[in-house]
Structures are given as structure tokens and as C-alpha cells.
RODO-2510 file (C-alpha; in nm, 4 decimals, decimal comma):
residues 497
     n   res          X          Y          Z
     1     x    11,6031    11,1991     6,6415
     2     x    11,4049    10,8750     6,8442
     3     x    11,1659    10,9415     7,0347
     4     x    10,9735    10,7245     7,2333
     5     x    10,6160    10,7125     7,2239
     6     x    10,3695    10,7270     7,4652
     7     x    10,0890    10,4497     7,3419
     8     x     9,8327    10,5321     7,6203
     9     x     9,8534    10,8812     7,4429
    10     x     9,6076    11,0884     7,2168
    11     x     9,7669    11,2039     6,9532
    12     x     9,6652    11,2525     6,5720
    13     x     9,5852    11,0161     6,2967
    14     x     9,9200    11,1780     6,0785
    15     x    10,2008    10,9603     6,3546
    16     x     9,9424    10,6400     6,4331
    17     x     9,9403    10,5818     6,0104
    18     x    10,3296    10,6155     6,0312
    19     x    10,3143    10,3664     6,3193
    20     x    10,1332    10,0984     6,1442
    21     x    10,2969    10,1322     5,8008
    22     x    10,6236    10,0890     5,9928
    23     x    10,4733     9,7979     6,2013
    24     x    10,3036     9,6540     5,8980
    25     x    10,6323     9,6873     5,7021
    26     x    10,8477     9,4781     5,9479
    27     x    10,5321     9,1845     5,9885
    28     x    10,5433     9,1904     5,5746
    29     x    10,9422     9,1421     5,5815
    30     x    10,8975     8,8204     5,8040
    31     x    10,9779     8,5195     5,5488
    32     x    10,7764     8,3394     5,8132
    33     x    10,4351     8,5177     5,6992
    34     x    10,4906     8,5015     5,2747
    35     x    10,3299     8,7865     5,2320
    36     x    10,2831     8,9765     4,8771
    37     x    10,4946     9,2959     4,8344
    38     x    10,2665     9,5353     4,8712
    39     x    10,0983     9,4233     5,1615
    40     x     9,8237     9,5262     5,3730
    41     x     9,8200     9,8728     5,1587
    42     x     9,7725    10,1979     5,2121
    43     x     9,3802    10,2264     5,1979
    44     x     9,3984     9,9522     5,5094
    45     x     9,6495    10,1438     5,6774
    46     x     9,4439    10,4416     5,6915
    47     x     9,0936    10,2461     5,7712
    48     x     9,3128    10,0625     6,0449
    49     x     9,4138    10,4268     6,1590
    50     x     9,0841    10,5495     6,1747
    51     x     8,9737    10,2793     6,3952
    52     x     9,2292    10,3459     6,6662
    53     x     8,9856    10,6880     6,7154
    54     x     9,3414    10,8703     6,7743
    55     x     9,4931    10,6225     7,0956
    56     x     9,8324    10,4945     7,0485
    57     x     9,7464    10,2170     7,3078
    58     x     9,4508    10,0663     7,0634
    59     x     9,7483    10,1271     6,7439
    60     x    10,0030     9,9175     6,9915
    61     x     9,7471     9,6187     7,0450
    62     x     9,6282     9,5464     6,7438
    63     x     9,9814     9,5415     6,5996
    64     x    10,0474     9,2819     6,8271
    65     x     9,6829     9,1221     6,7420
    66     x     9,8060     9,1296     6,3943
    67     x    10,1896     8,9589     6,5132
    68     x    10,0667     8,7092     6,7144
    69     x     9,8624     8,5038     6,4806
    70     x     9,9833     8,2801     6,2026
    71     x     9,7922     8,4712     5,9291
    72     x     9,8395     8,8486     5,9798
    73     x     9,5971     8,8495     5,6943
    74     x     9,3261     8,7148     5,8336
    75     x     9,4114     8,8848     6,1789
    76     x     9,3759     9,2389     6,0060
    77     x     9,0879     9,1404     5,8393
    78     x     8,9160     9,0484     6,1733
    79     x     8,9719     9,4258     6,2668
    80     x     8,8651     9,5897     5,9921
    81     x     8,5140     9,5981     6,0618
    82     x     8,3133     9,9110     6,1411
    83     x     8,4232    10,0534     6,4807
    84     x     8,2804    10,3097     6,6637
    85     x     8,5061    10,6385     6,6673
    86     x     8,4329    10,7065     7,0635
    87     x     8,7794    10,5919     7,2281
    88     x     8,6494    10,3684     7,4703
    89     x     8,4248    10,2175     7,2465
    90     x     8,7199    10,1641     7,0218
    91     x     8,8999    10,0205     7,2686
    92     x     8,6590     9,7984     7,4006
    93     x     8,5864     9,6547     7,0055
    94     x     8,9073     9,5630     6,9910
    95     x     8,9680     9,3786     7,3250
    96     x     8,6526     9,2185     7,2343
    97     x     8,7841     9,1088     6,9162
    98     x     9,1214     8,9726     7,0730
    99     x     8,9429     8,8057     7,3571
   100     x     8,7199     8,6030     7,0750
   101     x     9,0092     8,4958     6,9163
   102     x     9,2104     8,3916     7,2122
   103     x     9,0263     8,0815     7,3058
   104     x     8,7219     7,8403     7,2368
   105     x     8,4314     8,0436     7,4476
   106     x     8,1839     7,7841     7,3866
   107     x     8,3521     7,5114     7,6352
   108     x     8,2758     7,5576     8,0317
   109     x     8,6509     7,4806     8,1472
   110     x     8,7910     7,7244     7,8814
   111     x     8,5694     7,9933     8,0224
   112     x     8,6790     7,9049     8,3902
   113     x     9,1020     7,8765     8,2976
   114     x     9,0132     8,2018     8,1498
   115     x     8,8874     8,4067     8,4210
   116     x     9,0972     8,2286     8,6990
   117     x     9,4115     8,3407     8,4957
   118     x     9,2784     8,6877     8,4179
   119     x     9,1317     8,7355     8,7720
   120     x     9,4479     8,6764     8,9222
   121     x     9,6474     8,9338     8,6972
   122     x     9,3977     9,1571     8,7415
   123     x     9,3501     9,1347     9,1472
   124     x     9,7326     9,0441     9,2150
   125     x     9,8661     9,3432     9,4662
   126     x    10,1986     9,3294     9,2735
   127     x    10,2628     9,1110     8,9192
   128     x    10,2963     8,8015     8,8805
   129     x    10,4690     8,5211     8,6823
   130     x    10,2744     8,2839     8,5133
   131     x    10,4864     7,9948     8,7622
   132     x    10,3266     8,1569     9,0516
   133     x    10,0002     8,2011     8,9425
   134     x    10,0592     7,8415     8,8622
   135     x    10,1713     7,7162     9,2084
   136     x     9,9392     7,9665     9,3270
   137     x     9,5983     7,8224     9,1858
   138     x     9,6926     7,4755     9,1396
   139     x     9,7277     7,5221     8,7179
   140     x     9,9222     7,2858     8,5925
   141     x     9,9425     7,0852     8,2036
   142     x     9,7382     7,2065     7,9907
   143     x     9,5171     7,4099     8,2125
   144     x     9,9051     7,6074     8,2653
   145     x     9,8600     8,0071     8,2829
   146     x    10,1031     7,9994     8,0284
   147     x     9,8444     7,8386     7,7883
   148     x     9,6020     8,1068     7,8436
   149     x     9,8966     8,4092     7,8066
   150     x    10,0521     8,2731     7,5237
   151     x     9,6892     8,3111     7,3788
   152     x     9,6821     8,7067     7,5058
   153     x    10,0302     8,8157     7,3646
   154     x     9,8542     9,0877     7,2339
   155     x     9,6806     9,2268     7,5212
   156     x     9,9651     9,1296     7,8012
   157     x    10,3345     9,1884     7,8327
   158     x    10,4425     8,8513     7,9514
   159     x    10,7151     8,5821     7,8515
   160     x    10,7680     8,2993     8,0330
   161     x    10,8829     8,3506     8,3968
   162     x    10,8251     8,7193     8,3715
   163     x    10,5853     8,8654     8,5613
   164     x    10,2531     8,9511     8,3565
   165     x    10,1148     9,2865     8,3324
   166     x     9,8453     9,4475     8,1450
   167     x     9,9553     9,6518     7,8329
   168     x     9,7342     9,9658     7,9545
   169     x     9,4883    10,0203     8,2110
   170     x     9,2229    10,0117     8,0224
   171     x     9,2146     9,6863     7,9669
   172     x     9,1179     9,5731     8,3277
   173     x     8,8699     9,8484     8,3227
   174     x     8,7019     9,6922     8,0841
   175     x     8,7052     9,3278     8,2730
   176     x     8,5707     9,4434     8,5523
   177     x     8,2673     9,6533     8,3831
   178     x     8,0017     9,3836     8,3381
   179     x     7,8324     9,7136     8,0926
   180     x     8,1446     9,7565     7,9026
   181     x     8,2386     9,4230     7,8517
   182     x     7,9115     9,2467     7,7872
   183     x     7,9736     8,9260     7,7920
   184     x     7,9812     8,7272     8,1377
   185     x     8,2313     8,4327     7,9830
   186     x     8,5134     8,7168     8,0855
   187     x     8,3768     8,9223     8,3204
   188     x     8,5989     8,9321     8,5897
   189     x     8,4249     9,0157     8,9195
   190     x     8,6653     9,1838     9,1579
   191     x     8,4922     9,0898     9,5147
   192     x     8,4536     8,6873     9,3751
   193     x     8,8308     8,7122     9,3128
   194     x     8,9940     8,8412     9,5953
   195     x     8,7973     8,6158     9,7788
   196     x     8,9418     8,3114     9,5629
   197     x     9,2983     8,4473     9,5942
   198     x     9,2807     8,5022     9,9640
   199     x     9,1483     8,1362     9,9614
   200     x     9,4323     8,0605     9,7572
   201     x     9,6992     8,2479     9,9915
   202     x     9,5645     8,0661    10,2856
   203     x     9,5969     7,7411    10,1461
   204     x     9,9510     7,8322    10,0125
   205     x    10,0360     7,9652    10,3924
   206     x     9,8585     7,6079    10,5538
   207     x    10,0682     7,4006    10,3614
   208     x    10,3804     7,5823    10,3483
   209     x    10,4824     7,7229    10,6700
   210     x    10,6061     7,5854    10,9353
   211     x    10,8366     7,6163    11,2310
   212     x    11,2187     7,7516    11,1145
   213     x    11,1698     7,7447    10,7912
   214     x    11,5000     7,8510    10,6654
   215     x    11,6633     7,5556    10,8907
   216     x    11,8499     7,8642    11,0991
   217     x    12,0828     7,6817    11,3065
   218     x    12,0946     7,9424    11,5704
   219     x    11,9516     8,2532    11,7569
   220     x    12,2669     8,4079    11,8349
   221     x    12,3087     8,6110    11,5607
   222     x    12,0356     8,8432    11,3807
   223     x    11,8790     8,7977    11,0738
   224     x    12,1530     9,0014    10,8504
   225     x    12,4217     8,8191    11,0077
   226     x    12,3329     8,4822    10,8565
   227     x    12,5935     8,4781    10,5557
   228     x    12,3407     8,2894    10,3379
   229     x    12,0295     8,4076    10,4253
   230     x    11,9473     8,5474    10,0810
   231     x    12,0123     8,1735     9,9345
   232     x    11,7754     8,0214    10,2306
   233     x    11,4872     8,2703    10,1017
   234     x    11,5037     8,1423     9,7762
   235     x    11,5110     7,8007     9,8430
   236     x    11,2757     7,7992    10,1159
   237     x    11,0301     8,1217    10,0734
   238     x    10,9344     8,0951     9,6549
   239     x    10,7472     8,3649     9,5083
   240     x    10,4050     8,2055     9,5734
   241     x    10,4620     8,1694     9,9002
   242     x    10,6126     8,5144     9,9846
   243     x    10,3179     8,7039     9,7745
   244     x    10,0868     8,4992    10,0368
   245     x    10,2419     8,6300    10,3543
   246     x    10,2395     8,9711    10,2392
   247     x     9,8736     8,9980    10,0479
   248     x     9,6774     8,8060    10,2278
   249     x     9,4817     9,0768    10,4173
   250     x     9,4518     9,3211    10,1266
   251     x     9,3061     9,0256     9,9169
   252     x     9,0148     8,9065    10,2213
   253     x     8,9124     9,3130    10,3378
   254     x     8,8472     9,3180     9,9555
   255     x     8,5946     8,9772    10,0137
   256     x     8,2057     8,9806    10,1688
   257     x     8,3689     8,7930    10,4587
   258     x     8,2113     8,4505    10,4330
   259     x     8,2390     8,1776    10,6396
   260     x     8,5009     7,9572    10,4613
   261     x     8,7041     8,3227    10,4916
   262     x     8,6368     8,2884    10,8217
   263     x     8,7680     7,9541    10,8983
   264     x     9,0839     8,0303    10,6778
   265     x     9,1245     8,3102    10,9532
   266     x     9,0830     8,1134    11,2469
   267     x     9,2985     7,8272    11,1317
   268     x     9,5984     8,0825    11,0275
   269     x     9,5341     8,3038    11,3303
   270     x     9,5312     8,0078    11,5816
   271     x     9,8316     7,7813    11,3886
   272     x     9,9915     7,9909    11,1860
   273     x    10,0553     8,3012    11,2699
   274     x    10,4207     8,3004    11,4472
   275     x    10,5432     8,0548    11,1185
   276     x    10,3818     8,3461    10,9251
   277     x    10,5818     8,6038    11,1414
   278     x    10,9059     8,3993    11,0661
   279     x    10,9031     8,5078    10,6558
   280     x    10,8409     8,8629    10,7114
   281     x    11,1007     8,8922    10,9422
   282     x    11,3148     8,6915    10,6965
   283     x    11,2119     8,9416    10,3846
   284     x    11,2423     9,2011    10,5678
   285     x    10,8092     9,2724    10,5798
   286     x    10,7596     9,3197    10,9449
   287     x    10,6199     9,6496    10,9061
   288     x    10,2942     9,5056    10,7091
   289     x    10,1898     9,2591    10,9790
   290     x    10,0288     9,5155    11,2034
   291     x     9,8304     9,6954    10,9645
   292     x     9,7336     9,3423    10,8351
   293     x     9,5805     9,2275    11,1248
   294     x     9,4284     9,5245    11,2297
   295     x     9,2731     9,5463    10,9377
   296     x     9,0824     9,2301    10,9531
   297     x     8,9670     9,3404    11,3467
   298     x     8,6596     9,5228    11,2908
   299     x     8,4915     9,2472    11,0364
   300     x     8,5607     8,9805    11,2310
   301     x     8,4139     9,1367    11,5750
   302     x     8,0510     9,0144    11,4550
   303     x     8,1199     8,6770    11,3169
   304     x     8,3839     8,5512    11,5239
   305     x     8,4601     8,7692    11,8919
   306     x     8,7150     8,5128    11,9950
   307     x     8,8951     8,5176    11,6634
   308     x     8,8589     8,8886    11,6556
   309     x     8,9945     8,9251    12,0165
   310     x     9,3550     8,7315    11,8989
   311     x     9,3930     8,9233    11,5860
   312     x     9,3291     9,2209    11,7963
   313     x     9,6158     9,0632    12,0469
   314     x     9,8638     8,9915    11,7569
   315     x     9,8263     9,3455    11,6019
   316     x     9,9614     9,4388    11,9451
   317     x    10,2103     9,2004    12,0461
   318     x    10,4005     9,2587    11,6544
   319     x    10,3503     9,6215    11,7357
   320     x    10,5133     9,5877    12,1058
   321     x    10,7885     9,3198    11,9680
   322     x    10,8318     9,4725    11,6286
   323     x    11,2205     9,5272    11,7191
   324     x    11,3184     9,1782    11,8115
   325     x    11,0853     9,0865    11,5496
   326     x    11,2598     9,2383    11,2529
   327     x    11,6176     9,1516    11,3775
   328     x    11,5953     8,7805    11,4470
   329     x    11,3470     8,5707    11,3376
   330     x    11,3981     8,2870    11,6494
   331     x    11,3512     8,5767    11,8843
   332     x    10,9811     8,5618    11,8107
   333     x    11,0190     8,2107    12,0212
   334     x    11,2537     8,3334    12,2612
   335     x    11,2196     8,6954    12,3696
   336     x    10,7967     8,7935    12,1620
   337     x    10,5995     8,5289    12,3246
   338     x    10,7390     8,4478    12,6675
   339     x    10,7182     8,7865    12,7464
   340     x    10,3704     8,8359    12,6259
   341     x    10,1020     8,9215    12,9394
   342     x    10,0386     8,6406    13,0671
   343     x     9,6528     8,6396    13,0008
   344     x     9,6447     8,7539    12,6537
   345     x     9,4665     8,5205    12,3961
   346     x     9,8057     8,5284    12,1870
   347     x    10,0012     8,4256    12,4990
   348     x     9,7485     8,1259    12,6310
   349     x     9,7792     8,0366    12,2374
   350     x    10,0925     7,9776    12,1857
   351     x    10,3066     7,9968    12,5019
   352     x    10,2486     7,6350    12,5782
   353     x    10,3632     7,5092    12,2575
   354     x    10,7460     7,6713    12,2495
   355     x    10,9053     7,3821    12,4335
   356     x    11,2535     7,6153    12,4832
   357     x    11,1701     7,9159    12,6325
   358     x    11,2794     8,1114    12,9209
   359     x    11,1087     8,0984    13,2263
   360     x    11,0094     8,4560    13,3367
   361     x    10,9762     8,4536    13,7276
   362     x    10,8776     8,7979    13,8389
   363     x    10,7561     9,0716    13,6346
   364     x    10,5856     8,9740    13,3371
   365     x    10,2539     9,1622    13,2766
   366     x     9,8887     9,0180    13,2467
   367     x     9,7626     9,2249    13,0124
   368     x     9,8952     9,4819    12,7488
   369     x     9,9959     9,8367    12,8871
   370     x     9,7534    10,1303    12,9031
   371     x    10,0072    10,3174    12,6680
   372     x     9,9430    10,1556    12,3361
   373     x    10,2126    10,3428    12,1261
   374     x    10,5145    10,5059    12,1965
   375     x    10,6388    10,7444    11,8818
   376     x    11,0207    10,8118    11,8505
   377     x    11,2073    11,0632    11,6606
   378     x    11,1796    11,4088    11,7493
   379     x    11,5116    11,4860    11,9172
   380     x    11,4038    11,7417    12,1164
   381     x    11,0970    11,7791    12,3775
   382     x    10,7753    11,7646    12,2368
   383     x    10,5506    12,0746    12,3252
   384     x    10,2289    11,9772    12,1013
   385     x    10,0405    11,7339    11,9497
   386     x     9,6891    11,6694    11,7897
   387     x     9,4874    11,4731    11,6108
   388     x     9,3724    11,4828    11,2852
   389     x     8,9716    11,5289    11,2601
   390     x     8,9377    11,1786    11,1239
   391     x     9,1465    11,0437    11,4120
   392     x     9,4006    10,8423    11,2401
   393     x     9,6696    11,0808    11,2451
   394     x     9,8769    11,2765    11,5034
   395     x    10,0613    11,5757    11,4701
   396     x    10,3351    11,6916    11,6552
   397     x    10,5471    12,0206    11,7268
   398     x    10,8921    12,0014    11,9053
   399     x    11,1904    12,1831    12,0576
   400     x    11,3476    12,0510    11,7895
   401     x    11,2193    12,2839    11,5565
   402     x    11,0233    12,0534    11,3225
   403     x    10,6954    11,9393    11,2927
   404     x    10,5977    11,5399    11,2411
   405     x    10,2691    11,3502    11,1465
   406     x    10,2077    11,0262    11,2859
   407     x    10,0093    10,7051    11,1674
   408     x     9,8216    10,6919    11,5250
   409     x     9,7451    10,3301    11,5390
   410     x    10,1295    10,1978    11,4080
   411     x    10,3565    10,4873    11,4985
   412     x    10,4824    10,5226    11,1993
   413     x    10,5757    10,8437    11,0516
   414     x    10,4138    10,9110    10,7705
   415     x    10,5126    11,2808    10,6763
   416     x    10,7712    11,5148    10,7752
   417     x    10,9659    11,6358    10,9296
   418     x    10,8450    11,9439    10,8383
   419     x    11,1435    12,2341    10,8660
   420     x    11,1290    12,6182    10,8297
   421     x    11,1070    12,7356    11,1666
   422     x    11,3930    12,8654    11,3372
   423     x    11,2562    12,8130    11,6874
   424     x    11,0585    12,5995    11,8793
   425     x    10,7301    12,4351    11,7767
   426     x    10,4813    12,5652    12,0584
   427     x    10,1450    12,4565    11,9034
   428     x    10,0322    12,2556    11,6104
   429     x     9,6419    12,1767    11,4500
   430     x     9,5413    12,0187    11,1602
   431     x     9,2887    12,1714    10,9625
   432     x     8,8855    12,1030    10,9740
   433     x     8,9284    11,8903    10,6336
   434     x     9,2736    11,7156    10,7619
   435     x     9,4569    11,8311    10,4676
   436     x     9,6548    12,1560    10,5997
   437     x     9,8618    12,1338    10,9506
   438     x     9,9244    12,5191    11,1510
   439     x    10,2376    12,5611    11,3396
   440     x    10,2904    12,8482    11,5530
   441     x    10,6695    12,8991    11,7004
   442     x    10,9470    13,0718    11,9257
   443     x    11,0605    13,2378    11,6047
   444     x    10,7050    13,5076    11,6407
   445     x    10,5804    13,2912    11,2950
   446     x    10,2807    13,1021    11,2064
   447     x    10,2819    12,8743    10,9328
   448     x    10,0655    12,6402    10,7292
   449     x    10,1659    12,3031    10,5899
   450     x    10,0287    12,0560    10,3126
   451     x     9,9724    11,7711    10,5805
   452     x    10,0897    11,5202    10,3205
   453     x    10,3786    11,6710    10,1224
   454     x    10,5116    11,9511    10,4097
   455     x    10,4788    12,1796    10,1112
   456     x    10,4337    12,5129    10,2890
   457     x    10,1452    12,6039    10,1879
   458     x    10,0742    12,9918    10,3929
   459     x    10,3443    13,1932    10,5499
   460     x    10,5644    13,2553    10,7379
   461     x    10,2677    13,5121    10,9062
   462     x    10,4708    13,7545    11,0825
   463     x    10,3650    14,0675    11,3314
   464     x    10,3980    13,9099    11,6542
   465     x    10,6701    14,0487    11,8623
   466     x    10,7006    13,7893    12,1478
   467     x    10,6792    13,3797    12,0688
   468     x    10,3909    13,2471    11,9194
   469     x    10,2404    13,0045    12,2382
   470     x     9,8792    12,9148    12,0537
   471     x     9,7150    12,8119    11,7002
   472     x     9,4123    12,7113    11,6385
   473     x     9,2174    12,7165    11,2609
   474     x     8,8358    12,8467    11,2551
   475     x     8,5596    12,5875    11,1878
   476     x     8,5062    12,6784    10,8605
   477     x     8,9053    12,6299    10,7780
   478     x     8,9197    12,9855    10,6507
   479     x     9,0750    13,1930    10,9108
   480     x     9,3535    13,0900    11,1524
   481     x     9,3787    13,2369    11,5488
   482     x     9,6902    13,2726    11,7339
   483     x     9,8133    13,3905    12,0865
   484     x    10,1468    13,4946    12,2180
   485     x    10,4283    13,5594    12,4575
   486     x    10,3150    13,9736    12,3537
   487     x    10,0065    13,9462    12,4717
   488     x     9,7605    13,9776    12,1919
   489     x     9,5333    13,7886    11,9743
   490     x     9,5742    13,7866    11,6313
   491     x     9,3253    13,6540    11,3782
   492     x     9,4511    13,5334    10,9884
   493     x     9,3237    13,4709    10,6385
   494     x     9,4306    13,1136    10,6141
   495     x     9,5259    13,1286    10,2816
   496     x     9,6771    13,4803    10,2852
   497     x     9,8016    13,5857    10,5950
***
């Protein structure tokens, strides 16, 4: 029977010695290596055991430590010094070990390739091929990313063009502990990263985007109607470029929000942002852009009002246009901006610069509406709603007979529908601690939901003989309250009924 094994496992020193001897069996059948018959031998094979303090992960890496080199002699006599039996401090040894042997620590640009490369595996929001990391931070020649992996075989899965990832978490744990790694040549601080690769994805964005950038030749048909659309991306929207429109913002709320970050903003915000628009409508990413710029809202209010005020706007206008948007990516020129109110910052921004546009006469708006979302799905009427305590999510009963929670700045659903009920949702409450939602219904029930999963978490409560018209949970979450079409008050153990 094959079974395959779990190397971030703990398991006992019996299967990691049958690991390495098989391991150590196929390195000493390599006619590449020339090594003697009985080679490493059993007594190293068990010291080697002992040292992976019972982790498959630390049995895994140092085979590879062993593979990689040109003398998997000399590479298992590197590890065969005293290690500490605590996993972690296993662990840590031998990344240590690997790292020391990876490159020449003692030279200043060495040190910087280093961390630039592992920085941006280890702060990428998805992973990455060493080509974009390339085009990404300007690596090229010898200072290539694919230099520094082919160095790191044994830490990284990675072959060239592949996106890189780490071999086990553990590994960018230890990075980004300046205690556990110890030595500041590869330390990688998290905060000075993000803020180099949301440096980086601005410069990409400055120099890349621009006006139609997949050469449409017409905004008559939507995005999904253009036969070779998928072609255009590639050409025209590489990897680098497409990790830049979408991480941007998770890469600079990560930063201290200094002034060059700042600038970047302003610049994108003021000249780039429709361009920017363009590609996610193109890779279908539309629904990121709000959240994105939101996001960066609050931070810039004290540095930069007038920056702050048109992120603010373009949150809003891709949340009012997100439709056309996501369809067709000229309609952002033809139907987003012109109708825009008319004394927005976004509008006075850009307006002026779409020579085509229509002309809107009578009608057009000055300022955004008082209503700033409208949420759509229930398909009956809605008899309830509420927010959660932390006031970034909605809840809502309906005629429809489900319940529905709500991101309350985007809209977006983001559990639910919840079903069980057999009649209408009258009232709905989320818990003192968000994390349970009551429902109370036409069907004389009262139930309580997980308000992530829609588990059902508590009931159906049943002993009212007329519909269930009010719910309401106690302060201390403990006991629930409802009221009803029979005219009494009854009071619940939350948990039991």
C-alpha cells in the first residue's frame, strides 16, 4: 500500500529512519555523486533521525539540503552537528545551516539580493514566479531571483517559471522572528517589505497602464463578447502587472504610511485610477476595487484630506458603477464618469479629460445619493434587519423565508442564505459578541444561527402558538426574549431552549 506522507507531521523516529535510508539510498545510486556502497550508514541515518526531533518537514529539507549540493558528503556532514531536540529549535538549526550555505553572507549586495528575493516570497498575497519577481523588482543578470532560488532548492519548491512557495510554514516564521532567526543578514522585516512591494506595484502600475490597454476596438459589445479577449490579457496584462492591480492596497495598509507612499497614492489616485479600473474589469477583479480604496480612506484622512476625499469618491463611484464596470471596460469612459455628480472630486478629475463622452443635459446629480447601498437578493419583502455590534455587518429576515448577512459598506453577501424556516422571517439580531444571529418566524419558531457558517446552532424553540413578531438576545448573550402574534413573552436559554 502507498501512502503519502504528511512532512509538516509529528510522527516517530521508526518511519523518519525509513525515510532517509530510502532517500539516502536513491542520492547513493546517482552515478553523478560516486559514492561508496555503503554510504552514509546506518549509525548516520539514525543520528540524522534524531536530529529531525520527530518532524517530517525538517526529514524532507535536509534531504533536499543533502540533493542539492555537489557533495552529499560534505552536505550531511554539515548537519550532523549537535542539534537541539526541541522542534523549533531543530528546525530553526537547520534553516540556519541551509541559509549559510546558500550564499556568500559576508558581501553587502549578496545580503540585499537575498532579502529582496525572500521578502517578496514571503510578503507576496499569492505566489510568485521568479520572472515576476524579476520584472517586479527590477532583478535582472546575475542579481536574477532565479540565482538566489536555485541556491534555496532545499528550502523552496520552485523551478523556473513556476511560482515559488515555501516548503512549510515554518520557514517564514522563522524570517520574520528577528529572536528566532538571529542574524539580521536575513531577517526579513514584514512592515519594510510591504512597503517596498507596494513601491514596487506602483511603479509597475505608473509605467504600465494606460488608456485601452487591450487596443479594444469598440464599446459595443461587453467584455465576454470580445472573441480574443483572453489572448489580449496575456499579451497586454503580464503577471507582474496584474499582481499590481490587485495587491496594491493589501501591500501599503500593511506599510507605516510614509510620505513617498503617499505620493505613490496621489499620483495613482489622480492619473491612474480609471487605466487601473480598465484591468480589473478585463480579469474579471472588479469586486476588489472598493474594498481597496476604502481601505486606504481612514490613513490617508490625516496626511493628505484632498487625496483622502477622492479615494473616498472612487470607493463610491466603483460601488455605484460596479455593473457597467464589470461588463465593459470602455463603459467606465462612456456611461461611469459622465454620469458621476457633477461636483465630486472624481468627476472634476477626470471628466474633462474623456474627449468622447456624452453630454448629459438635465438630470445628472451634484453629489452622491443619501442612500449609499442598495442590497439585492432576497426575493421576497424584507421585514427585518440589524446590525452587527461591530457595525460592519447587516442582517436581514424576509418573506422569503431565509435569513441573509450583509458586508454593510460593499453589499456584498457574505453568508447565507440561511434556510429552515417554513414561514416568514419577522425579526432578526445578532448576538452581543457578533458571532450567533436569532430569527424569530411565521412558523411559531425561534432559531439561532452560526453568523458565519448558517450552521444552526439552537432550535427550532417551539411553544408559541401564534407567529413569532419579536427577538431580541440578553446583554450578556445568554438568554434570548421573544414576543408574538399569542400574546405572551417568552424568555430562552440561548444555548438550550
Amino acid at each position: 500500500m502507498v501512502r503519502e506522507l504528511d512532512i509538516g507531521s509529528v510522527t516517530n523516529s521508526s518511519d523518519i529512519s525509513t525515510y532517509l535510508r530510502h532517500h539516502t539510498a536513491l542520492i547513493r545510486k546517482d552515478p553523478m555523486f560516486k559514492l561508496t556502497a555503503d554510504w552514509p550508514g546506518e549509525e548516520k541515518v539514525r543520528v540524522l533521525a534524531n536530529c529531525s526531533a520527530g518532524l517530517f518537514i525538517w526529514a524532507s529539507t535536509a534531504v533536499k539540503f543533502i540533493t542539492d549540493g555537489h557533495h552529499p558528503d560534505q552536505q550531511l556532514d554539515i548537519l550532523l552537528h549537535p542539534h537541539p531536540r526541541e522542534a523549533e529549535s531543530a528546525l530553526d538549526a537547520l534553516y540556519a545551516t541551509a541559509l549559510h550555505a546558500a550564499g556568500k553572507w559576508d558581501r553587502d549586495d549578496v545580503c540585499t539580493d537575498f532579502r529582496a528575493v525572500l521578502g517578496a516570497i514571503v510578503t507576496a498575497r499569492a505566489p510568485l514566479s521568479d520572472t515576476t519577481i524579476d520584472r517586479l523588482f527590477s532583478l535582472d543578470g546575475p542579481r536574477s531571483s532565479g540565482f538566489i532560488l536555485s541556491r534555496l532548492r532545499c528550502l523552496l519548491q520552485w523551478s523556473p517559471g513556476q511560482p515559488v512557495r515555501v516548503l512549510h510554514a515554518s520557514f517564514e516564521d522563522y524570517l520574520t522572528d528577528p529572536k528566532r532567526c538571529g542574524d539580521q543578514r536575513w531577517f526579513i522585516d514584514m512592515c519594510f517589505h510591504h512597503h517596498q512591494f507596494a513601491l514596487s506595484c506602483f511603479r509597475t502600475m505608473k509605467m504600465e497602464l494606460k488608456f485601452n490597454i487591450c487596443d479594444l476596438e469598440t464599446s459595443h459589445i461587453s467584455n465576454d463578447d470580445v472573441l480574443d479577449l483572453p489572448a489580449r490579457i496575456q499579451k497586454y496584462i503580464p503577471n507582474h502587472l496584474s499582481y499590481s492591480c490587485r495587491s496594491w492596497a493589501e501591500h501599503v495598509r500593511r506599510t507605516n504610511f510614509r510620505i513617498d507612499i503617499i505620493a505613490c497614492l496621489d499620483e495613482f489616485l489622480c492619473r491612474r485610477l480609471l487605466y487601473w479600473l480598465e484591468v480589473l474589469s478585463l480579469i474579471k477583479a472588479v469586486p476588489i476595487a472598493s474594498p481597496a480604496l476604502s481601505s486606504i480612506v481612514d490613513q490617508l484622512a490625516d496626511s493628505n484630506a484632498t487625496t483622502a476625499k477622492l479615494a473616498a469618491d472612487a470607493s463610491q463611484f466603483v460601488f455605484t458603477f460596479r455593473y457597467p464596470i464589470s461588463r465593459s471596460a470602455p463603459h467606465i469612459y462612456i456611461s461611469a464618469v459622465p454620469f458621476t455628480p457633477s461636483e465630486t472630486v472624481l468627476s472634476k478629475q477626470y471628466l474633462s479629460h474623456i474627449i468622447r463622452r456624452p453630454f448629459i443635459s438635465v438630470g445628472r446629480l451634484t453629489g452622491w445619493p443619501a442612500s449609499l447601498n442598495v442590497f439585492e437578493g432576497h426575493t421576497g419583502w424584507v421585514s427585518s434587519v440589524a446590525f452587527s455590534p461591530d457595525g460592519q455587518q447587516i442582517v436581514s429576515g424576509s418573506r422569503d423565508k431565509t435569513v441573509r448577512v450583509w458586508d454593510a459598506k460593499m453589499g456584498e453577501l457574505t453568508a447565507g442564505p440561511f434556510e429552515g424556516h417554513t414561514g416568514w422571517v419577522s425579526s432578526v439580531a445578532f448576538s452581543p459578541d457578533g458571532q450567533q444571529i436569532i430569527s424569530g418566524s411565521y412558523d411559531r419558531t425561534v432559531r439561532v444561527w452560526d453568523a458565519k457558517t448558517g450552521e444552526l446552532t439552537a432550535g427550532p424553540f417551539e411553544g408559541h402558538t401564534g407567529s413569532v413578531s419579536s427577538v431580541a438576545f440578553s446583554p450578556d448573550g445568554q438568554q434570548i426574549v421573544s414576543g408574538s402574534g399569542d400574546k405572551t413573552v417568552r424568555v430562552w436559554d440561548a444555548k438550550t431552549g
